[in-house]
C-alpha positions in Angstrom: -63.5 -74.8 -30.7 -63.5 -77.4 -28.0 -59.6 -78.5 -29.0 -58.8 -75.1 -28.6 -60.9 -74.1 -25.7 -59.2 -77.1 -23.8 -55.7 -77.0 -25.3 -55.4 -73.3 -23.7 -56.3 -74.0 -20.2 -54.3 -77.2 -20.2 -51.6 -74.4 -21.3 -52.6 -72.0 -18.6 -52.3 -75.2 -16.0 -49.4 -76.5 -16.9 -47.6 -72.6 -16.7 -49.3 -72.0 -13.7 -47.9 -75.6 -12.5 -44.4 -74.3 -13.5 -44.2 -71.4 -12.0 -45.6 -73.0 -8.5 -43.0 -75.4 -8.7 -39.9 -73.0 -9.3 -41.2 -70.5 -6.3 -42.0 -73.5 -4.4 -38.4 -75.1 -4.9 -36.7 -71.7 -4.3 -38.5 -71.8 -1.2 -37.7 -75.4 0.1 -34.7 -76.1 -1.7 -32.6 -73.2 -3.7 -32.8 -70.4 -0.5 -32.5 -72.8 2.3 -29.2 -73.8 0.8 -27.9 -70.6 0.3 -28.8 -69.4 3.7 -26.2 -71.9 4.6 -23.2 -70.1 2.3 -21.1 -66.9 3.1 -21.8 -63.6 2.1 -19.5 -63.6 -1.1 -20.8 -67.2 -2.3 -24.7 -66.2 -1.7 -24.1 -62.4 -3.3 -22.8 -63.8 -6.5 -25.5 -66.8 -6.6 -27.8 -64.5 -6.8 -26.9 -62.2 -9.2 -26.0 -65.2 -11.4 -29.5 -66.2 -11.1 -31.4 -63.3 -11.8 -29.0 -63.3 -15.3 -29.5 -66.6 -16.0 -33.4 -66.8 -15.4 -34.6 -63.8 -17.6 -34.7 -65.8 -20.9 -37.1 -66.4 -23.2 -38.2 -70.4 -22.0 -38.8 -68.4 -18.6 -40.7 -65.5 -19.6 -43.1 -66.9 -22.3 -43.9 -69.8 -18.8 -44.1 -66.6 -16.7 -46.4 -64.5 -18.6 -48.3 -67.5 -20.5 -49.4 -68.4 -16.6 -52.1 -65.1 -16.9 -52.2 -65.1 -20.1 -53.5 -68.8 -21.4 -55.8 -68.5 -17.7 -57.2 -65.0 -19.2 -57.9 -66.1 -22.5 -59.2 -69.7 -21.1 -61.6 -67.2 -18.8 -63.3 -66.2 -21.7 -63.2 -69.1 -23.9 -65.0 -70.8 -20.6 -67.4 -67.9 -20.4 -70.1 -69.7 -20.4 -69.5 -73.3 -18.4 -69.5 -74.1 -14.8 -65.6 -74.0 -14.7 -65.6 -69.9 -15.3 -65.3 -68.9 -11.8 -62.5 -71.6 -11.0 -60.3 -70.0 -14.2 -61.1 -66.8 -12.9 -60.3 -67.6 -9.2 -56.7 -69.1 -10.8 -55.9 -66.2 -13.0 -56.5 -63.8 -10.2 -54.2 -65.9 -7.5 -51.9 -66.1 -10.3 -51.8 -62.3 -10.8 -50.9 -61.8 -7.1 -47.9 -63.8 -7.9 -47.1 -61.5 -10.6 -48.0 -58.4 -8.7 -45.7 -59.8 -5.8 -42.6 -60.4 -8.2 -42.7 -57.2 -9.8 -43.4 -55.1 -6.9 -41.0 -56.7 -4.3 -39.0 -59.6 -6.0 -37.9 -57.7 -8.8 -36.6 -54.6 -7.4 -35.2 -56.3 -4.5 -33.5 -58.5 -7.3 -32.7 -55.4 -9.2 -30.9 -53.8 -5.8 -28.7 -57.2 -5.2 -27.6 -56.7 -8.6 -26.7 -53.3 -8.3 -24.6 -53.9 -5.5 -21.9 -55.2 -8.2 -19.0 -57.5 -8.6 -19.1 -59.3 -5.3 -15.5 -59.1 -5.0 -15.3 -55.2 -4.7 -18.0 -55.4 -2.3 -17.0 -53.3 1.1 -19.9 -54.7 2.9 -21.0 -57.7 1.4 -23.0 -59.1 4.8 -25.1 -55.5 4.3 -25.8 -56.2 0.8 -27.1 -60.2 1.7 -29.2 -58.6 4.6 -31.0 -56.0 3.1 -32.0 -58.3 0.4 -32.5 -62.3 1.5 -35.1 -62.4 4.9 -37.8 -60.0 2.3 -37.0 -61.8 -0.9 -37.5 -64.9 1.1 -40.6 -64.1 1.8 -42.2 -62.5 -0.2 -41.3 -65.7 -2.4 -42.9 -68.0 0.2 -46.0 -66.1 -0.4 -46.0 -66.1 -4.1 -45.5 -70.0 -3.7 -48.3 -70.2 -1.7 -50.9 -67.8 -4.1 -49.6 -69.9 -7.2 -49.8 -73.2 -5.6 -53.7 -72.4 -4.7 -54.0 -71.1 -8.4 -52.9 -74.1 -9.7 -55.4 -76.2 -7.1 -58.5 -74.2 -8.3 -57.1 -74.4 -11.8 -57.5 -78.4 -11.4 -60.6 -78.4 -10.0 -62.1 -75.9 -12.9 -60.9 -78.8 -15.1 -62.1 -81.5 -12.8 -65.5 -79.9 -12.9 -65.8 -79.6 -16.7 
């Protein structure tokens, strides 16, 4: 029981660690770069993007973030390190409830915009999408970066 107990919230870590460190680069890295692009250019990075990132590497990191914390919450149900699993799975499912509430259709909207050189109004399309994305994704960094802190120091405490 203890291999498993500890092999799943090593899992739920090391997602958690992922996903903090794909918002986090998006935020200091991927966006600040294509601020710096036309209209056109950023439009079709996007959309490229949001194809290329729904795959099944991304999704089984995504969702295994709450699910291996979840599951590691119970298997810890009894030590000192509970409440630190809990505190991480619940900072992770802000993440989750930010991406699906704002990310997501605001991702969904870009994409529905279409082929980027049809566009009429391509500078309409970028602005009603990249200030909220942006940060709404700064905050999701931020909740899964402090999940992924209190997730260390459950497993510094054990």
């Amino acid at each position: 029981m203890t291999v498993l107990r500890e092999s799943v919230l090593v899992a739920g870590v090391v997602t958690v660690g992922l996903m903090a460190g794909l918002y986090s680069a998006f935020s200091y890295a991927v966006m600040p770069a294509l601020r710096r692009v036309d209209d056109k250019t950023f439009v079709a990075a996007i959309q490229r993007i949001n194809v290329a990132i729904v795959n099944p590497l991304f999704l089984l990191i995504f969702f295994g973030g709450i699910g291996f914390t979840a599951v590691a919450a119970v298997l810890y149900r009894d030590r000192p390190m509970l409440w630190w699993i809990v505190a991480g799975a619940v900072l992770y499912g802000v993440t989750l409830v930010i991406t699906v509430a704002f990310n997501v259709p605001l991702n969904n909207q870009i994409a529905a915009a279409g082929d980027p050189d049809r566009i009429s109004d391509l500078h309409a399309v970028r602005e009603a999408f990249e200030d909220s994305w942006v940060r709404w994704n700064i905050i999701r960094a931020v909740a899964s970066t402090a999940a992924l802190a209190v997730l260390a120091a459950g497993l510094a405490t054990r």
